[in-house]
VMD Tcl script that draws the C-alpha trace (Angstrom):
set ca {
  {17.88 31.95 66.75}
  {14.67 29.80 67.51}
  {14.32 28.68 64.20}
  {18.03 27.51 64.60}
  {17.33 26.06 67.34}
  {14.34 23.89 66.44}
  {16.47 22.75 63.71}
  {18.98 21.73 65.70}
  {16.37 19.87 68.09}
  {14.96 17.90 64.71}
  {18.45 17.17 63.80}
  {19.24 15.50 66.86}
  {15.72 13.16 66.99}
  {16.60 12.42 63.76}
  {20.19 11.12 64.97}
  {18.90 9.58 68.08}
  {19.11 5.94 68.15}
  {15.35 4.81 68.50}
  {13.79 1.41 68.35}
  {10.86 2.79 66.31}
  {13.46 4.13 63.85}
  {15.21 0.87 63.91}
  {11.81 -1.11 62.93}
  {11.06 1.68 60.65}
  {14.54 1.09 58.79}
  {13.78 -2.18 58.71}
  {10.63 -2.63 57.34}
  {11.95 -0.31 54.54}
  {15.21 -2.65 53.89}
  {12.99 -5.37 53.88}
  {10.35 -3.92 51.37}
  {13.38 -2.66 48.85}
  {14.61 -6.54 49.68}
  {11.44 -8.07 48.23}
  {11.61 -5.47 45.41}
  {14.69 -6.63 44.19}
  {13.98 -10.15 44.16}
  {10.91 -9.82 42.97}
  {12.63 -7.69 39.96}
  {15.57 -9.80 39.78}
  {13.43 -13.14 39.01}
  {11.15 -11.45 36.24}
  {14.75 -9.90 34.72}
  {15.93 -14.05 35.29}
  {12.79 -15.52 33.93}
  {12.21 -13.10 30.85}
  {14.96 -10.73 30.29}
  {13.09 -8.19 27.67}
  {11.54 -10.33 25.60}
  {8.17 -8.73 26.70}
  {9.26 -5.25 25.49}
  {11.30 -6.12 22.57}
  {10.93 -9.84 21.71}
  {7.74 -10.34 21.18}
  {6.42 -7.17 19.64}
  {5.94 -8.58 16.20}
  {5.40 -4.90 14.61}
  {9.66 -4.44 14.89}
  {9.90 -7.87 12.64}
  {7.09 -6.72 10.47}
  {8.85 -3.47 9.87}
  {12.28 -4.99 9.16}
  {11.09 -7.62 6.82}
  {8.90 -5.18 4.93}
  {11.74 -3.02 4.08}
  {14.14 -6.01 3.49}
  {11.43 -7.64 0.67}
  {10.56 -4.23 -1.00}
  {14.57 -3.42 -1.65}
  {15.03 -7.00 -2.70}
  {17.05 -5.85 -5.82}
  {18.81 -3.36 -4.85}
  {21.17 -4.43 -1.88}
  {23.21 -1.50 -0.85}
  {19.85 0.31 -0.39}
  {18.51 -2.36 1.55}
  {21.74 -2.74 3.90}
  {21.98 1.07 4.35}
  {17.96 1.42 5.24}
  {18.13 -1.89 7.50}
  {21.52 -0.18 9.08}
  {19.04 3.14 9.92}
  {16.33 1.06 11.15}
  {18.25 -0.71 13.41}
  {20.47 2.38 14.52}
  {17.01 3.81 15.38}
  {15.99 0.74 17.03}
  {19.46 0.22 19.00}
  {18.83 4.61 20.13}
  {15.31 3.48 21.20}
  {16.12 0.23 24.02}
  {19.94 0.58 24.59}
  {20.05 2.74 27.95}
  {22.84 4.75 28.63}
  {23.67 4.78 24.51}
  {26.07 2.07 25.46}
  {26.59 -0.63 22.72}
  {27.14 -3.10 25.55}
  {23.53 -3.03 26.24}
  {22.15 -2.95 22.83}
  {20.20 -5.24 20.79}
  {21.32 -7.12 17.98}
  {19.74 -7.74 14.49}
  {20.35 -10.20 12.06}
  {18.70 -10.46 8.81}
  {18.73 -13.49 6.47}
  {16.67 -14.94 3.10}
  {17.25 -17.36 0.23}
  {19.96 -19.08 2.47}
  {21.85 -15.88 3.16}
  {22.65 -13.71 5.56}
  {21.45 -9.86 4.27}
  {22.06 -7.98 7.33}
  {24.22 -8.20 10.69}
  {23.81 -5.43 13.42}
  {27.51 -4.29 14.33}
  {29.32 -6.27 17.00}
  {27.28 -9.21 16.91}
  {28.95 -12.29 17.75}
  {29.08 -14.97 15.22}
  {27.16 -17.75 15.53}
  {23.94 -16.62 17.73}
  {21.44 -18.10 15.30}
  {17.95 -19.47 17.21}
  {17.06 -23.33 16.16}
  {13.62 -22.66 16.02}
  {11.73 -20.51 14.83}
  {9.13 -18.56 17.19}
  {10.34 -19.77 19.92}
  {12.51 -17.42 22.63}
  {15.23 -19.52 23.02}
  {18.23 -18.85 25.22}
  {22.01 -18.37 23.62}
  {25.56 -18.54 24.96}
  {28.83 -16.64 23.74}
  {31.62 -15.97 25.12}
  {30.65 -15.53 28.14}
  {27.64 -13.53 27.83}
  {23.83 -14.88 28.37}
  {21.56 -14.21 25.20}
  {18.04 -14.17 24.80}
  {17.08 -14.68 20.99}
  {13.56 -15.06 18.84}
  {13.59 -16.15 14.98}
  {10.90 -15.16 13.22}
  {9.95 -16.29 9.60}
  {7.49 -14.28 7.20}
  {5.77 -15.92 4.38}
  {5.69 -15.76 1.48}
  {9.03 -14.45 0.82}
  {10.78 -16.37 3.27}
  {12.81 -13.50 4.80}
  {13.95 -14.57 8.63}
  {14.32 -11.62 10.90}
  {16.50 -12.79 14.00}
  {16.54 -10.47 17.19}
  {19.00 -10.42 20.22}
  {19.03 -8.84 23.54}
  {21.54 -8.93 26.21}
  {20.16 -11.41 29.25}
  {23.04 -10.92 31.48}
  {21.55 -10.26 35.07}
  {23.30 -6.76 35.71}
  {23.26 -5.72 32.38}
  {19.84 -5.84 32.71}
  {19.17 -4.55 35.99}
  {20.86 -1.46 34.41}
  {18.44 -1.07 31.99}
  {15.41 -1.58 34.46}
  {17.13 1.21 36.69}
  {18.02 3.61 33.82}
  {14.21 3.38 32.55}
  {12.81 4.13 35.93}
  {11.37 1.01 36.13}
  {13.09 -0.29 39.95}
  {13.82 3.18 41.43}
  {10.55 4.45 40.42}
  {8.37 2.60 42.34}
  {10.17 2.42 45.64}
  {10.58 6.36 45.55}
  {6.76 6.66 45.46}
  {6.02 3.85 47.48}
  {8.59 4.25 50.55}
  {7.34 7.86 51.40}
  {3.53 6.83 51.51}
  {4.05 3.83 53.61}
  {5.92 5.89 55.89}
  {3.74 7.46 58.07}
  {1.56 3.65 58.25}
  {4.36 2.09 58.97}
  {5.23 4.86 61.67}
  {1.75 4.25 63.29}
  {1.51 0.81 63.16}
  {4.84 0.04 64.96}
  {3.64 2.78 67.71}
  {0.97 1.35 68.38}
  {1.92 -2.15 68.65}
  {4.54 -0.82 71.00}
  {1.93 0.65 73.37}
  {1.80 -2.67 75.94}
  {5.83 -2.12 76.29}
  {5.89 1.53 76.66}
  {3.12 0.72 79.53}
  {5.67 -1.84 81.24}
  {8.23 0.74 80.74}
  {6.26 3.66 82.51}
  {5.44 1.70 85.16}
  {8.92 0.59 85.67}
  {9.82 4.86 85.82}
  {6.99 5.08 88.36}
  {8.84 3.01 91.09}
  {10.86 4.47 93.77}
  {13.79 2.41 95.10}
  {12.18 1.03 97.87}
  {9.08 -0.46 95.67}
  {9.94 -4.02 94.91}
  {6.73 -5.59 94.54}
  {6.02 -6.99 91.36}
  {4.65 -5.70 88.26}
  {0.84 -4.69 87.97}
  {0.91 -5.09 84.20}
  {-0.40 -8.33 83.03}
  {1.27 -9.05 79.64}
  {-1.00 -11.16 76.89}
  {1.92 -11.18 74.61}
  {4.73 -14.06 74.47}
  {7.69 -11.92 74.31}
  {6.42 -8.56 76.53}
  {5.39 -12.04 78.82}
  {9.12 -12.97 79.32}
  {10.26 -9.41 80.14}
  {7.75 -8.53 82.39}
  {8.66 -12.14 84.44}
  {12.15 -11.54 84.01}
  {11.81 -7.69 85.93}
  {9.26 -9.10 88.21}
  {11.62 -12.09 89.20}
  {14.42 -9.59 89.42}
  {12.49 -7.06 91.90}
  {11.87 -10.54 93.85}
  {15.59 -11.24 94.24}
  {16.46 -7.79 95.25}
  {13.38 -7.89 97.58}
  {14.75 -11.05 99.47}
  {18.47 -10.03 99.59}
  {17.41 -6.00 101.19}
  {15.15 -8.01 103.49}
  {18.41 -10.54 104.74}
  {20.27 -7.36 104.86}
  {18.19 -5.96 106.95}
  {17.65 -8.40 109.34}
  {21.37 -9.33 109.30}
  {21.96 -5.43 110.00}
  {19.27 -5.38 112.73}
  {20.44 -8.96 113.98}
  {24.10 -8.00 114.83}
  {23.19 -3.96 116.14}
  {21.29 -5.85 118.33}
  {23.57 -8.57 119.82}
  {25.83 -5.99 120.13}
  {24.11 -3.40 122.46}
  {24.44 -6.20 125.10}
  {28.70 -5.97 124.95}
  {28.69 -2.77 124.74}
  {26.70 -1.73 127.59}
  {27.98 -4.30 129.67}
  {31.76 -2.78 128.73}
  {30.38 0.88 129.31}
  {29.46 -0.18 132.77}
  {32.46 -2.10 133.66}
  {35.07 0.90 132.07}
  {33.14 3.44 134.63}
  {33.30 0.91 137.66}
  {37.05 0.88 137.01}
  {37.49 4.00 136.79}
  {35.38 5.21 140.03}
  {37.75 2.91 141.71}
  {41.55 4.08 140.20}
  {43.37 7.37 141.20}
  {45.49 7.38 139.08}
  {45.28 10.17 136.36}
  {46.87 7.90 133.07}
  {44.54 5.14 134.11}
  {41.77 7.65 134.19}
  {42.81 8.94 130.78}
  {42.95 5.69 129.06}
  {39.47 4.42 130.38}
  {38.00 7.49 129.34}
  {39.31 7.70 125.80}
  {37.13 3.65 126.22}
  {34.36 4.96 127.12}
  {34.38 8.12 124.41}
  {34.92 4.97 121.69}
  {32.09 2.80 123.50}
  {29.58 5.10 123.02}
  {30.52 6.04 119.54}
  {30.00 2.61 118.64}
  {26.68 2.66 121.21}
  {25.74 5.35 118.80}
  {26.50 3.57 115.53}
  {24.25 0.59 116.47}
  {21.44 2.83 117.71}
  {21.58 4.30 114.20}
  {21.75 0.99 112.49}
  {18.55 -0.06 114.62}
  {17.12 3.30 113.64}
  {17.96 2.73 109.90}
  {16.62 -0.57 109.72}
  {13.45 0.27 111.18}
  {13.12 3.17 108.85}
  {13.34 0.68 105.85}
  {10.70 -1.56 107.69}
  {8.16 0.85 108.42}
  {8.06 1.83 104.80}
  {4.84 0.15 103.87}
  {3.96 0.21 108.12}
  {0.81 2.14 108.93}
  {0.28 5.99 108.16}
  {-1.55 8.15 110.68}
  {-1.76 12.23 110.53}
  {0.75 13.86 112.87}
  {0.77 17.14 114.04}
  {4.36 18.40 113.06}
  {4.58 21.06 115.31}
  {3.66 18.94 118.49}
  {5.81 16.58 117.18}
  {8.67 18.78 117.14}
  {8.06 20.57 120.41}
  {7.81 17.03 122.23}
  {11.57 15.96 120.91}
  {13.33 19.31 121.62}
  {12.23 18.69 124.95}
  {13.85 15.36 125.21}
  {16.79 16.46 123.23}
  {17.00 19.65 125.76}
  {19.72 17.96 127.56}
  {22.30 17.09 125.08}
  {21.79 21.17 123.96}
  {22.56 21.81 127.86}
  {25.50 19.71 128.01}
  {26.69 20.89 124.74}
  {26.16 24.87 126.08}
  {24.07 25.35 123.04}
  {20.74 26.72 122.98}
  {17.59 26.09 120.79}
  {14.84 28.17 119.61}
  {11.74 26.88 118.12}
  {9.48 28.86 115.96}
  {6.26 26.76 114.78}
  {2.96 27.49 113.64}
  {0.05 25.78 114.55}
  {-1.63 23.13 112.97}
  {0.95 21.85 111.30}
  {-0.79 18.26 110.16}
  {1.23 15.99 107.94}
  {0.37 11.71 106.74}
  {3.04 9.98 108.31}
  {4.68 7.34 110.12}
  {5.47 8.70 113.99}
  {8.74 6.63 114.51}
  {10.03 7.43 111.31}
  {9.28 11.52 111.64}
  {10.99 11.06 114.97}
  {14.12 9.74 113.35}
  {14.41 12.64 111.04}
  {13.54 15.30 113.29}
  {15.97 13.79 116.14}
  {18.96 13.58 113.52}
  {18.42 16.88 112.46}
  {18.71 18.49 115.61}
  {21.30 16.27 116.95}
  {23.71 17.27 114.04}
  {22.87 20.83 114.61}
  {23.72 20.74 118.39}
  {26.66 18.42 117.74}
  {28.38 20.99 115.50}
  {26.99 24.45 116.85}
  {30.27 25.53 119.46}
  {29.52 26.24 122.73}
  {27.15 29.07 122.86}
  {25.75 28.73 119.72}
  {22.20 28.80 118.57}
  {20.58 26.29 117.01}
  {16.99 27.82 115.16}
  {14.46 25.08 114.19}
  {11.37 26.67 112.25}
  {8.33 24.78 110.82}
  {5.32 26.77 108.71}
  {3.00 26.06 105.99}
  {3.99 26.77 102.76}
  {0.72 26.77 100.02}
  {0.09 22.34 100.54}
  {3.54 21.55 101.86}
  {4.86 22.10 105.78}
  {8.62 23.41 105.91}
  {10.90 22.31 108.30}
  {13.90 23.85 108.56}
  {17.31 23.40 111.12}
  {19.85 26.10 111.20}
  {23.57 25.96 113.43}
  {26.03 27.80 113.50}
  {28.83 24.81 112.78}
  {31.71 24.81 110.27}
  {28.99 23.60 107.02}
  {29.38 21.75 104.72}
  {31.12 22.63 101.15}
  {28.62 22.90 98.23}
  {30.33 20.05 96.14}
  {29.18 17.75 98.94}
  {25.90 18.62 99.79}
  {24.67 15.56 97.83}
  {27.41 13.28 98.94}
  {26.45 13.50 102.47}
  {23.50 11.55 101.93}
  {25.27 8.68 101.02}
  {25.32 5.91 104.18}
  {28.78 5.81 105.95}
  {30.11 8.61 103.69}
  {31.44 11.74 106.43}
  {32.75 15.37 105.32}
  {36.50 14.82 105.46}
  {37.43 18.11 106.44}
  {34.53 17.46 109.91}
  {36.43 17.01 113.42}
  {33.28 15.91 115.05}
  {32.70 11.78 115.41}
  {30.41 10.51 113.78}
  {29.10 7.57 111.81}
  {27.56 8.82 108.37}
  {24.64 7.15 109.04}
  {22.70 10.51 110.77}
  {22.06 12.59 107.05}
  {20.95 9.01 105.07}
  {18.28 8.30 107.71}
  {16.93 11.63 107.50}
  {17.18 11.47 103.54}
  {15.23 8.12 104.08}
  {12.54 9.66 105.93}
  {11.99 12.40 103.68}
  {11.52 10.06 100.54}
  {9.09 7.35 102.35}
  {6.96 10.50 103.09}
  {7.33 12.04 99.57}
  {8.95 14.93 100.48}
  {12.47 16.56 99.52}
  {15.50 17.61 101.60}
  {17.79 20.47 100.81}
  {21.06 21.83 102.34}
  {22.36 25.13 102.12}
  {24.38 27.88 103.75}
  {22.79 29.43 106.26}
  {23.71 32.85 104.96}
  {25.11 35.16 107.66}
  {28.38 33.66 108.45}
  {29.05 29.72 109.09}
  {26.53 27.31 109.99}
  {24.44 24.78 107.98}
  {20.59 25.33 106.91}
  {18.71 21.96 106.56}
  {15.26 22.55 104.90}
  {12.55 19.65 104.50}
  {9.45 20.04 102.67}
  {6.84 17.34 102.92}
  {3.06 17.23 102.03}
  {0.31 18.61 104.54}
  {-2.41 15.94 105.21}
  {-5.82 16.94 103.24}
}
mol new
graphics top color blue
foreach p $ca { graphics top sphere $p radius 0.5 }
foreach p [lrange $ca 0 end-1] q [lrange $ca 1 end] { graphics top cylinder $p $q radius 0.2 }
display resetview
């Protein structure tokens, strides 16, 4: 099973698109590019006239036997037919006549011997000399060569047709050959040398992975090279225009939560003047159903503020807090909204509970946790915060006894605006994202679960202990 396994692991790196495979497969294409056309212009320039032209021992041979059967002419055809059959066996490839060479044999003015198939009229001008023929078609190269004293001319033809002769180079080993052996062995160089002129960009790139959403400052890496250059400026200038449009959004966001807690307080105050001085009970109704709605929105634009500064502070000064002071000081502010909710809170902390942190922004996440718990425990619940050491990490944890939330949106929650459907509480969506934004400025981790015995929600926060 493991060796299946690893097998099917190789398998799939092989299949992988990868750049290094890319360059690879293209430094190969290129090098069996060159080798072609280096192949194809020595088959151009010289067909096989250096293996079958010019060896001078194959005219020797033919006019030897031609002169010493001078008398006796059906001999001399039928040994001339054998030497050339032998000859045509030795450099045709493939035993195809297409591809073989041609002989012709002549003395005293006549013409003693014709290899079959030869086309008439393929007879060099000069003697010596390689000369090149045409016929019907077909490119020939041809050489003539005259031995004294008898006179006998020995005339020899090779097919110089480009593919016919990249054939025979292929069929004799001598184009696959080479790139077989080479291709393998320049493999692993190739391999190396593309990997490590890759290194600066695979440094961009795990610096780039190293960034959390909120770091926008540009990158350390200072390219040398022209092309990793324009990347790295073209990310950098990116993070920049991010960078300035969170930072309008943000002060946009801050801007208008502002200007509005002015109306809103100022229309809280004059909806409970109003109704202090009505008696009647629809009148009372209606301008309490305003003043429910006021102070939802109140609420929304305290969490905006809240949010916004949360995103400010992240690069804001970090001091050690003691966690556990920390959270006994805001259960004692938030002790009222538990008593006006009937809900009571327990607090279980250890001591010496020291994380590196930014006060405000702790505050934020401890006051939205507990807020959500009391705001969804019923009356007479229990809401049970706890917060321990854990090996170098301090646990916080909030447990209610509310309705929960379903496992399939556990995540979702986190999301800004985004509310349980299936919740009857108010609520803006905004409480859960400020904590989650919290908990990543401080490089910690948020989980949500069931609490386990019966309904309710456990909220559990790990972040680092100071050194």
């Amino acid at each position: 099973m493991m060796g299946w396994q690893k097998l099917r692991h190789w398998w799939r790196y092989l299949i992988e698109p990868s750049l290094i495979k890319r360059l690879l497969l293209a430094q190969m294409a290129l090098l069996t590019l060159l080798w072609s056309l280096g192949v194809a212009f020595v088959i151009n320039e010289s067909g096989n006239d250096l293996t079958l032209i010019g060896m001078n021992s194959i005219y020797d041979s033919f006019v030897e036997v031609t002169d010493s059967l001078e008398g006796l002419p059906e001999k001399q055809r039928a040994s001339l037919a054998k030497l050339d059959g032998a000859l045509r066996d030795n450099y045709s490839d493939l035993h195809e006549d297409t591809f073989a060479p041609r002989i012709i044999v002549t003395g005293h003015g006549r013409e003693i011997y014709r290899s079959p198939n030869t086309p008439s009229g393929l007879l060099p001008k000069q003697v010596e000399e390689i000369e090149t023929l045409y016929k019907d078609g077909r490119r020939w190269r041809a050489r003539t060569r005259a031995v004294a004293p008898s006179g006998t001319r020995m005339t020899v033809l090779v097919p110089a047709d480009a593919g016919q002769i990249f054939f025979t180079f292929n069929s004799r080993g001598f184009y696959l050959l080479p790139l077989l052996i080479s291709i393998p062995v320049l493999l692993l160089p190739a391999w190396i040398s593309i990997r490590m002129a890759l290194r600066p960009w695979n440094q961009v790139a795990r610096e780039v992975a190293s960034r959390g959403p909120q770091d926008l400052a540009p990158l350390s890496f200072k390219a040398r090279h022209r092309e990793l250059t324009f990347m790295v400026e073209s990310i950098n200038n990116l993070m920049r225009r991010v960078s300035d449009s969170a930072i309008r959004e943000r002060v946009f966001i801050a801007d208008a939560a502002h200007e509005l807690r002015t109306p809103l307080a100022a229309m809280n105050i004059n909806v409970e003047a109003l109704q202090s001085q009505t008696t009647d009970t629809r009148t009372r109704q209606l301008l309490s159903g305003i003043l429910n709605s006021g102070s939802r929105a109140t609420r929304l634009v305290s969490q905006l503020l809240m949010l916004m500064r949360s995103d400010a502070a992240a690069h804001g000064a970090v001091e050690t807090v003691a966690l556990d002071e920390l959270l006994q000081d805001r259960l004692a502010a938030l002790s009222g909204l538990a008593h006006l909710r009937g809900v009571e809170v327990e607090l279980a902390a250890e001591d010496g509970v020291p994380i590196r942190g930014q006060r405000e922004t702790l505050v934020s996440l401890i006051d939205n946790l507990v807020e959500n718990a009391i705001k969804y425990s019923p009356q007479g619940g229990m809401v049970k915060v706890r917060v321990r050491r854990c090996g170098p990490e301090a646990i916080l944890s909030v447990a209610d006894q509310g309705p929960g939330i379903a496992s399939a949106l556990q995540e979702r929650v986190f999301d800004r605006f985004y509310r349980d459907p299936n919740q009857t509480q108010s609520g803006s969506g905004l409480g859960l994202a400020i904590v989650k934004a919290a908990v990543a400025q401080h490089g910690g981790e948020i989980r949500l679960d069931s609490t386990g015995r019966g309904p309710g929600l456990l909220a559990t926060v790990r972040l680092p202990l100071a050194a």
